[in-house]
PDB file of N, CA, C and O in Angstrom:
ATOM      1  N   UNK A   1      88.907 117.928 104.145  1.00  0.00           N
ATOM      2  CA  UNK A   1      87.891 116.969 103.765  1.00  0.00           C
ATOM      3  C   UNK A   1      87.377 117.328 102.372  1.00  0.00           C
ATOM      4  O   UNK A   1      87.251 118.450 101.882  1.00  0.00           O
ATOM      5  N   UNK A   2      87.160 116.362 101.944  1.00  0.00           N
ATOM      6  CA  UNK A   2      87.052 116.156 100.110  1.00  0.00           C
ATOM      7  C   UNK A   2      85.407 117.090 100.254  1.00  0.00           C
ATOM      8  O   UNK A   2      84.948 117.180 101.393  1.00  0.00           O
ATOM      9  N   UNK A   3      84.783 117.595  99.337  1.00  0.00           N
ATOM     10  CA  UNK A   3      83.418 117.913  98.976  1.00  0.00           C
ATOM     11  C   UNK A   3      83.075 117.167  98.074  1.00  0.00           C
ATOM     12  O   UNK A   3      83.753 117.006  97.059  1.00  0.00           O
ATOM     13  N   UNK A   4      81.642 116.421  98.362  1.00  0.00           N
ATOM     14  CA  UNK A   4      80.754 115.711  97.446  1.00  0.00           C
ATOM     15  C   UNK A   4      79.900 116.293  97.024  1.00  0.00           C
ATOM     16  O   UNK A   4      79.256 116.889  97.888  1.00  0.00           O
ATOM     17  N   UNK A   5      79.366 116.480  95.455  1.00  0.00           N
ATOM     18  CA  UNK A   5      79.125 116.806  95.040  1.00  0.00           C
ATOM     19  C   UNK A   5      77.733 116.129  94.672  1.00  0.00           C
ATOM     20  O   UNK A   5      77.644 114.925  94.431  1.00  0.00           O
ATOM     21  N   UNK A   6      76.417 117.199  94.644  1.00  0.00           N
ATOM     22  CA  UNK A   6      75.193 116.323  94.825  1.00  0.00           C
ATOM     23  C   UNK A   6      75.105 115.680  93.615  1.00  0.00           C
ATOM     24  O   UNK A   6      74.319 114.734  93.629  1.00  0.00           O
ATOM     25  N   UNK A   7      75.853 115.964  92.213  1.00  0.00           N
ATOM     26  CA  UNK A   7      75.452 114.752  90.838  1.00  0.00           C
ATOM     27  C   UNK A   7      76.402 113.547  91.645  1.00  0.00           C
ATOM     28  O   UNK A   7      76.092 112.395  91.339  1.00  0.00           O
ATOM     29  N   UNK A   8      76.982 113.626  92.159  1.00  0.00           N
ATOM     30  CA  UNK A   8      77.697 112.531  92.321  1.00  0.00           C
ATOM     31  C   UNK A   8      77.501 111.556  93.242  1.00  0.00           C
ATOM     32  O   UNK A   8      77.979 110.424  93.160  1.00  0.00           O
ATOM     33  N   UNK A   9      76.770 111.987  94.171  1.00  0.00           N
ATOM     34  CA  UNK A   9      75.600 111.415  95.216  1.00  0.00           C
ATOM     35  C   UNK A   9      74.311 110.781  94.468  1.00  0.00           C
ATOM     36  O   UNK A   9      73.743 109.820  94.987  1.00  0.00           O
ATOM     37  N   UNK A  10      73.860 111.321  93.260  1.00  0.00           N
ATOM     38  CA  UNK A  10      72.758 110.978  92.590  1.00  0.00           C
ATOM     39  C   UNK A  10      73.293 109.395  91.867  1.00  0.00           C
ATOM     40  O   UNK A  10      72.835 108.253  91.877  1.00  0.00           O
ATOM     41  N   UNK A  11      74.207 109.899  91.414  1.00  0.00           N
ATOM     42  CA  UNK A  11      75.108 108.765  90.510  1.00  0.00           C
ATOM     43  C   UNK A  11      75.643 107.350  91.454  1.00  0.00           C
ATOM     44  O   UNK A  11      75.817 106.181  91.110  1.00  0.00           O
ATOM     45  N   UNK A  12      75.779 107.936  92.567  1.00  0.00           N
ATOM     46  CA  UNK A  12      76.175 106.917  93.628  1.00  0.00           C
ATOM     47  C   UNK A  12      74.675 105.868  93.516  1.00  0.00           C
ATOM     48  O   UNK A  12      74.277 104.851  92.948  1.00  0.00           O
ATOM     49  N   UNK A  13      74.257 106.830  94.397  1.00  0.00           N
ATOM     50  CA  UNK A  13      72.480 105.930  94.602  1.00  0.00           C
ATOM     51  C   UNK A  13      72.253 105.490  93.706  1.00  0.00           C
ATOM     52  O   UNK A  13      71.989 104.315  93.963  1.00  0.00           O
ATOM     53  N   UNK A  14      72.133 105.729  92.315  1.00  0.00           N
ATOM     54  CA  UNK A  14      71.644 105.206  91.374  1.00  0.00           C
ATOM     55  C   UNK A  14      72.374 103.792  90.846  1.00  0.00           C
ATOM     56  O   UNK A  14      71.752 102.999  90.140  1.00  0.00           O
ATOM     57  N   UNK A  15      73.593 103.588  91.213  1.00  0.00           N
ATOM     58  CA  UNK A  15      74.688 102.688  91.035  1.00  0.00           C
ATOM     59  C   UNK A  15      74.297 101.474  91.639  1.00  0.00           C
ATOM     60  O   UNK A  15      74.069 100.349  91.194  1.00  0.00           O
ATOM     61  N   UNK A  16      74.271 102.132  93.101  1.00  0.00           N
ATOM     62  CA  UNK A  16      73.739 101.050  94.231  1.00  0.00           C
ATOM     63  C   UNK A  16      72.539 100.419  93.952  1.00  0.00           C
ATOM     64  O   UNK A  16      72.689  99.198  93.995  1.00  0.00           O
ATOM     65  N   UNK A  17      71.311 100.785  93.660  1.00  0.00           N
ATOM     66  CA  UNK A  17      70.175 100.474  93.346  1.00  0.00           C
ATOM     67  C   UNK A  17      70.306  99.751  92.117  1.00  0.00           C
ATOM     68  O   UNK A  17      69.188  99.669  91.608  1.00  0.00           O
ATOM     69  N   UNK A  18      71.138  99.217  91.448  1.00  0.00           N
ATOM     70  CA  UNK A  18      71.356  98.313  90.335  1.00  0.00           C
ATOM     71  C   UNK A  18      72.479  97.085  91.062  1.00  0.00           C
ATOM     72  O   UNK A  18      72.576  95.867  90.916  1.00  0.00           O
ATOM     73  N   UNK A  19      73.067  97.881  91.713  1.00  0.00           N
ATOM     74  CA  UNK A  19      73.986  96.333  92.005  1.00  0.00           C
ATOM     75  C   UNK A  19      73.682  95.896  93.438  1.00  0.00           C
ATOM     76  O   UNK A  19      74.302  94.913  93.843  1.00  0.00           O
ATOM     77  N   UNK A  20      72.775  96.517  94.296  1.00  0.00           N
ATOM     78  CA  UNK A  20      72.067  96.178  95.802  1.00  0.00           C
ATOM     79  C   UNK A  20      71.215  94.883  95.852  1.00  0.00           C
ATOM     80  O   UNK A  20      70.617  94.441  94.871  1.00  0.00           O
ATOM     81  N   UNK A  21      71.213  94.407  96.883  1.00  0.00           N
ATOM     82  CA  UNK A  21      70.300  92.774  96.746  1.00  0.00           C
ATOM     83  C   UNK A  21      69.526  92.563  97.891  1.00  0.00           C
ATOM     84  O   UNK A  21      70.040  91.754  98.663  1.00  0.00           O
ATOM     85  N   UNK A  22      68.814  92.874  98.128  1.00  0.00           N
ATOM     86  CA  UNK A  22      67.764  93.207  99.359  1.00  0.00           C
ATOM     87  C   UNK A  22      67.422  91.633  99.991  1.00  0.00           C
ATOM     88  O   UNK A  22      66.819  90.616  99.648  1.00  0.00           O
ATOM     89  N   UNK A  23      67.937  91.961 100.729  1.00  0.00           N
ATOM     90  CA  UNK A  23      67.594  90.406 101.820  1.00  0.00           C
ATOM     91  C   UNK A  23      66.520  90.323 103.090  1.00  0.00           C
ATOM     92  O   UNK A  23      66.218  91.335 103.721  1.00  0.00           O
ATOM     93  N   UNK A  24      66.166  89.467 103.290  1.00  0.00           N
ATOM     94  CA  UNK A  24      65.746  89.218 104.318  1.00  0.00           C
ATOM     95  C   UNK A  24      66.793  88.484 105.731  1.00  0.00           C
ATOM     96  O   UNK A  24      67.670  87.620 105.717  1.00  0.00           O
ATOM     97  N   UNK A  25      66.291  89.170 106.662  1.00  0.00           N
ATOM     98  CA  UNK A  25      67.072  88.781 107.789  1.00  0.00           C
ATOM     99  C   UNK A  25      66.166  88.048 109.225  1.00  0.00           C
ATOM    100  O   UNK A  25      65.424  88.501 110.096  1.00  0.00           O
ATOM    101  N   UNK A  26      66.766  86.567 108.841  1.00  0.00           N
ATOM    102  CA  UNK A  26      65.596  86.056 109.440  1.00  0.00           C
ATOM    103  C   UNK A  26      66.409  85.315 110.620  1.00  0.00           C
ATOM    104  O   UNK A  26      65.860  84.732 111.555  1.00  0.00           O
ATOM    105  N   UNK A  27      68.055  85.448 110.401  1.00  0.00           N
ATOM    106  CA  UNK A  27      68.428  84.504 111.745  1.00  0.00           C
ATOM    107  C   UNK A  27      68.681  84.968 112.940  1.00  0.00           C
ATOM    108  O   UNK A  27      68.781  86.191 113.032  1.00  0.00           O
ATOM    109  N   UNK A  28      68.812  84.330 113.887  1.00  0.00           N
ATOM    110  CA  UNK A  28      68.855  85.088 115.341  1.00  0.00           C
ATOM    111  C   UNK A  28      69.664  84.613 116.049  1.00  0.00           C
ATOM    112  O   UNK A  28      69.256  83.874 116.945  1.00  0.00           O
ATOM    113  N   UNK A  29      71.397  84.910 115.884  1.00  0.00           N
ATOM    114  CA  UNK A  29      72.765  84.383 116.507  1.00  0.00           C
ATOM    115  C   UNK A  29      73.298  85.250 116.884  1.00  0.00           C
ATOM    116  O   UNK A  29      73.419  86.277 116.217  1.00  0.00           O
ATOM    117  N   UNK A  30      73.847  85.078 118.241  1.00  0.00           N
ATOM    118  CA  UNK A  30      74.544  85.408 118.976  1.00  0.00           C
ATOM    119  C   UNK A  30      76.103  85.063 119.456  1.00  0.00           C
ATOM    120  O   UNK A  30      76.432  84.819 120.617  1.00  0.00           O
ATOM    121  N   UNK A  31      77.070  85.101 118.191  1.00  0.00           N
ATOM    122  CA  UNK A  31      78.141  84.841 118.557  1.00  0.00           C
ATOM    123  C   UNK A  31      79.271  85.769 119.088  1.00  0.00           C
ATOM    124  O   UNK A  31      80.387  85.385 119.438  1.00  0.00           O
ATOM    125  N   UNK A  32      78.906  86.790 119.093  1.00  0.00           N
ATOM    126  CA  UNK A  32      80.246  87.929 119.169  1.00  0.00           C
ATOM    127  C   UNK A  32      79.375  88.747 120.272  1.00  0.00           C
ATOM    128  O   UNK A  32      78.214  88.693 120.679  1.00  0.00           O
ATOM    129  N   UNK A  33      80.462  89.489 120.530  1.00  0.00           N
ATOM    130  CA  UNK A  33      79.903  90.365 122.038  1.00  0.00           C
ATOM    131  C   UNK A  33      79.421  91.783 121.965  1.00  0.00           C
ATOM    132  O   UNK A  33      78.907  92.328 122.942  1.00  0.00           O
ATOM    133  N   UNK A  34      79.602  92.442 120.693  1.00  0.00           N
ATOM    134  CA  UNK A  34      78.673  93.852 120.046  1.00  0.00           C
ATOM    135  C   UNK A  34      77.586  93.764 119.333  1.00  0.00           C
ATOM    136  O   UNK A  34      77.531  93.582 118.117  1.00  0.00           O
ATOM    137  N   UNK A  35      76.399  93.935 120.331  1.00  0.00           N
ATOM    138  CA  UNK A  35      75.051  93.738 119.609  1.00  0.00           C
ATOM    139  C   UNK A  35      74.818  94.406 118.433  1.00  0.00           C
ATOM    140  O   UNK A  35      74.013  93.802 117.724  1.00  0.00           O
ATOM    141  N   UNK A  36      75.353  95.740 117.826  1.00  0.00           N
ATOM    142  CA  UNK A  36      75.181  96.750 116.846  1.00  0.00           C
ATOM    143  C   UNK A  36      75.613  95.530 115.522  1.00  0.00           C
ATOM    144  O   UNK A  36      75.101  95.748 114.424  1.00  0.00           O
ATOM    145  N   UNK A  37      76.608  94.195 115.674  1.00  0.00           N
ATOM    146  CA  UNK A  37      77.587  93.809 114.928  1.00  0.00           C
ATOM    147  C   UNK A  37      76.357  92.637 114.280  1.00  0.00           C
ATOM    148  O   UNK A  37      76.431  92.174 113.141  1.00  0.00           O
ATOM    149  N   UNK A  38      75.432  92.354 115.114  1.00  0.00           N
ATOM    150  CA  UNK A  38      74.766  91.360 115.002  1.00  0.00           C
ATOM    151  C   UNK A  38      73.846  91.383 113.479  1.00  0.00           C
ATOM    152  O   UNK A  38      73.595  90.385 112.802  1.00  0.00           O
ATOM    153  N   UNK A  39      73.364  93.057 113.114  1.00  0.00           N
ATOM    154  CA  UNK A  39      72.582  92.549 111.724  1.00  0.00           C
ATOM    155  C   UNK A  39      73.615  92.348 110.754  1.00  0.00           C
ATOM    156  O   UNK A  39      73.509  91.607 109.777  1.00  0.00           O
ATOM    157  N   UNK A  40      75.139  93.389 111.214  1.00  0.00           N
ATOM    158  CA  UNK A  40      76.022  92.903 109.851  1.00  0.00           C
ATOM    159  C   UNK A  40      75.878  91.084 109.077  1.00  0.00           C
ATOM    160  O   UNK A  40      75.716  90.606 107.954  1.00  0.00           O
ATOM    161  N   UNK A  41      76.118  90.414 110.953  1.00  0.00           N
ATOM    162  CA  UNK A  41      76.568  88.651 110.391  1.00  0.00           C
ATOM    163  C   UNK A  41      75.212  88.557 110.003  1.00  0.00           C
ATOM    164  O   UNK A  41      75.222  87.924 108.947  1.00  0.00           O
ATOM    165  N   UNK A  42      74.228  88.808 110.256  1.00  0.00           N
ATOM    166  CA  UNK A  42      72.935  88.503 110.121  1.00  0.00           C
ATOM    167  C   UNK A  42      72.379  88.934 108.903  1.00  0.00           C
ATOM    168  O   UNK A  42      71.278  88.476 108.595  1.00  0.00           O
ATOM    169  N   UNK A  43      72.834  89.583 108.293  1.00  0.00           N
ATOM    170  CA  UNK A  43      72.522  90.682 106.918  1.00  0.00           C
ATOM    171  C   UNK A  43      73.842  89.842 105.776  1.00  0.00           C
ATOM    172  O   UNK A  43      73.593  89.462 104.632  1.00  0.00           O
ATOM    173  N   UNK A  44      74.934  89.742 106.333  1.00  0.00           N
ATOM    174  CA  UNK A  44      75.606  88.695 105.511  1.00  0.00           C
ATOM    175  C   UNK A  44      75.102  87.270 105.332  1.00  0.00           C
ATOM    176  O   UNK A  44      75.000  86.796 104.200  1.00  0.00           O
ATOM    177  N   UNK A  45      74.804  86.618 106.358  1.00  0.00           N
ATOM    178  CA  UNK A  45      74.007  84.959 106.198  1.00  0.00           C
ATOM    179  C   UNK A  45      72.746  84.792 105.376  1.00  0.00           C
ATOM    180  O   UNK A  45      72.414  83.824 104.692  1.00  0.00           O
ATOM    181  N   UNK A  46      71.788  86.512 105.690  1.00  0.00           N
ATOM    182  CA  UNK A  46      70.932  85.426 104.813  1.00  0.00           C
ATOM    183  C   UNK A  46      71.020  86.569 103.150  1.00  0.00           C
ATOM    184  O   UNK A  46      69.994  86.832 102.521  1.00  0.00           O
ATOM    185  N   UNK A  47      72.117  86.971 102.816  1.00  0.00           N
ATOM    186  CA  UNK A  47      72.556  87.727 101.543  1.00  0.00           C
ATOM    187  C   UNK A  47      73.171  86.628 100.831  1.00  0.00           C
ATOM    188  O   UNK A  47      73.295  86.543  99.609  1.00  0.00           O
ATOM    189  N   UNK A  48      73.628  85.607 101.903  1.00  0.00           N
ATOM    190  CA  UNK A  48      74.784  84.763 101.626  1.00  0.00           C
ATOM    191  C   UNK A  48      76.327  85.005 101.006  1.00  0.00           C
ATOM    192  O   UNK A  48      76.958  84.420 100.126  1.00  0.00           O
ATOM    193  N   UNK A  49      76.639  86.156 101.891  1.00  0.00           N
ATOM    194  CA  UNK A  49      77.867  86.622 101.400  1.00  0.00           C
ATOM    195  C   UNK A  49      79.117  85.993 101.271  1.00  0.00           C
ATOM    196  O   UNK A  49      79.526  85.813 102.417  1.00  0.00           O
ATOM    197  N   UNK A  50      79.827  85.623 100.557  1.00  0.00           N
ATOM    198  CA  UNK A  50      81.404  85.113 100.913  1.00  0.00           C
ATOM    199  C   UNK A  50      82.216  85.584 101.947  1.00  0.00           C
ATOM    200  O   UNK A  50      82.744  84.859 102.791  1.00  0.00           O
ATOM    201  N   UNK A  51      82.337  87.050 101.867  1.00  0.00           N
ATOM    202  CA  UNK A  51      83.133  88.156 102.761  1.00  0.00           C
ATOM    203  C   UNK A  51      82.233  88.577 103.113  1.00  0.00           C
ATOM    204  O   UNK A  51      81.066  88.530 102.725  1.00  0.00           O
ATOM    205  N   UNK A  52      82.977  89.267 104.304  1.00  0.00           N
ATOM    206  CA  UNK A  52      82.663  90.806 104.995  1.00  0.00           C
ATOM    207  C   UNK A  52      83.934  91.218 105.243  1.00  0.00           C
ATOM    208  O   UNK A  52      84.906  90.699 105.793  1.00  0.00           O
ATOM    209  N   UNK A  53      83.597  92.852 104.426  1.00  0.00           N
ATOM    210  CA  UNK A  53      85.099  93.599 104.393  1.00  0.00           C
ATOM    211  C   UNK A  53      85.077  94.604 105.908  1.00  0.00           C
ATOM    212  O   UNK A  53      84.532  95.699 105.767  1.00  0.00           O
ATOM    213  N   UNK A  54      85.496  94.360 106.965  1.00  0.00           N
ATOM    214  CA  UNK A  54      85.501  95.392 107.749  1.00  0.00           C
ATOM    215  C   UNK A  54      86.786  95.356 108.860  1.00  0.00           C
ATOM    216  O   UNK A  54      87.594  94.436 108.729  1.00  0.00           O
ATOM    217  N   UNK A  55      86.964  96.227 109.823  1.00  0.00           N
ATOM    218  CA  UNK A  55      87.873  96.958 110.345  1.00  0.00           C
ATOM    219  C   UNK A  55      87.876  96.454 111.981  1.00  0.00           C
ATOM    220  O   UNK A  55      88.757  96.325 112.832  1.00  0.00           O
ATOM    221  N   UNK A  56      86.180  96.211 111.939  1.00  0.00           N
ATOM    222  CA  UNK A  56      86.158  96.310 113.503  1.00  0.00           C
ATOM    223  C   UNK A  56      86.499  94.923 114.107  1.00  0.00           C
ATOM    224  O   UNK A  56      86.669  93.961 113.358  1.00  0.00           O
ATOM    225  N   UNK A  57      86.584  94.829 115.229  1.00  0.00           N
ATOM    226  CA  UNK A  57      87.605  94.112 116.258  1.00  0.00           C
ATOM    227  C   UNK A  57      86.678  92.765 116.489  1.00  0.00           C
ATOM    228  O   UNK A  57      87.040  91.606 116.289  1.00  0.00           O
ATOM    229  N   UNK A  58      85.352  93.228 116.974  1.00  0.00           N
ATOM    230  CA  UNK A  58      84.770  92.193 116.651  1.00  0.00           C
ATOM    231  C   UNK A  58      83.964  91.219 115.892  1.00  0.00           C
ATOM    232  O   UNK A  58      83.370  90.287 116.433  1.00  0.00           O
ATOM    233  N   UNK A  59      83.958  91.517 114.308  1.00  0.00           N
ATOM    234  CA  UNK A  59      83.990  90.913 113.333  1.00  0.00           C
ATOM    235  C   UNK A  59      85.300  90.121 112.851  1.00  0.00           C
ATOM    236  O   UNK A  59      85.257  89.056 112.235  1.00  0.00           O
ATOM    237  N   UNK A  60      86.476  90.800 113.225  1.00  0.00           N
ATOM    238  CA  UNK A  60      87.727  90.072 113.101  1.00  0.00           C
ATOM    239  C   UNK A  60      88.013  88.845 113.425  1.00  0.00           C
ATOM    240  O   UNK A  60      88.448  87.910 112.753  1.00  0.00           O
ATOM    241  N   UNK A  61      87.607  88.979 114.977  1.00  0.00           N
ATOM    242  CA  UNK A  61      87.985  88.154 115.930  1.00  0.00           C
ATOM    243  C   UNK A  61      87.223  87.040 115.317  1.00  0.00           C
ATOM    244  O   UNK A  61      87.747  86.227 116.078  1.00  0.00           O
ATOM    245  N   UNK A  62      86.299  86.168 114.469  1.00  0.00           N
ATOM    246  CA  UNK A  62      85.725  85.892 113.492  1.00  0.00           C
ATOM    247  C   UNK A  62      86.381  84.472 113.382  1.00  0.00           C
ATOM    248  O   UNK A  62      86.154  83.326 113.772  1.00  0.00           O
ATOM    249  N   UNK A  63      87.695  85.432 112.342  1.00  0.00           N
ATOM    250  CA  UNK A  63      88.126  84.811 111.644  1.00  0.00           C
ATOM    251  C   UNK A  63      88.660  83.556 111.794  1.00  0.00           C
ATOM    252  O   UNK A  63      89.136  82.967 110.823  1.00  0.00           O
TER     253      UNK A  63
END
C-alpha cells in the first residue's frame, strides 16, 4: 500500500475546497433497495449532476 503523504493530503483538501459545490439535499426518493445509496441519488439531484461514477450494484442497476 502506497503512503500518503501529509503535504499531499493538505494539497488534496485544498483542491477540493475550490472545485466542491455544497448542496442542499432536500428530496426524499426511494427507488433502489440500499438505503446507505439513497443520499448519493439524493446528493446528485439536487447538485444536479450529469453522472455518477460508481461501482456498486445498486446504483448500476439505474441505468
Amino acid at each position: 500500500m502506497r503512503y500518503i503523504y501529509e503535504d499531499d493530503i493538505i494539497v488534496f483538501i485544498r483542491v477540493l475546497g475550490v472545485i466542491a459545490k455544497i448542496v442542499s439535499v432536500r428530496s426524499k426518493f426511494r427507488i433502489i433497495k440500499d438505503p446507505p445509496d439513497y443520499l448519493i441519488l439524493r446528493t446528485a439531484k439536487g447538485g444536479r449532476a450529469n453522472y455518477i461514477v460508481s461501482g456498486d450494484k445498486h446504483l448500476l442497476s439505474l441505468r
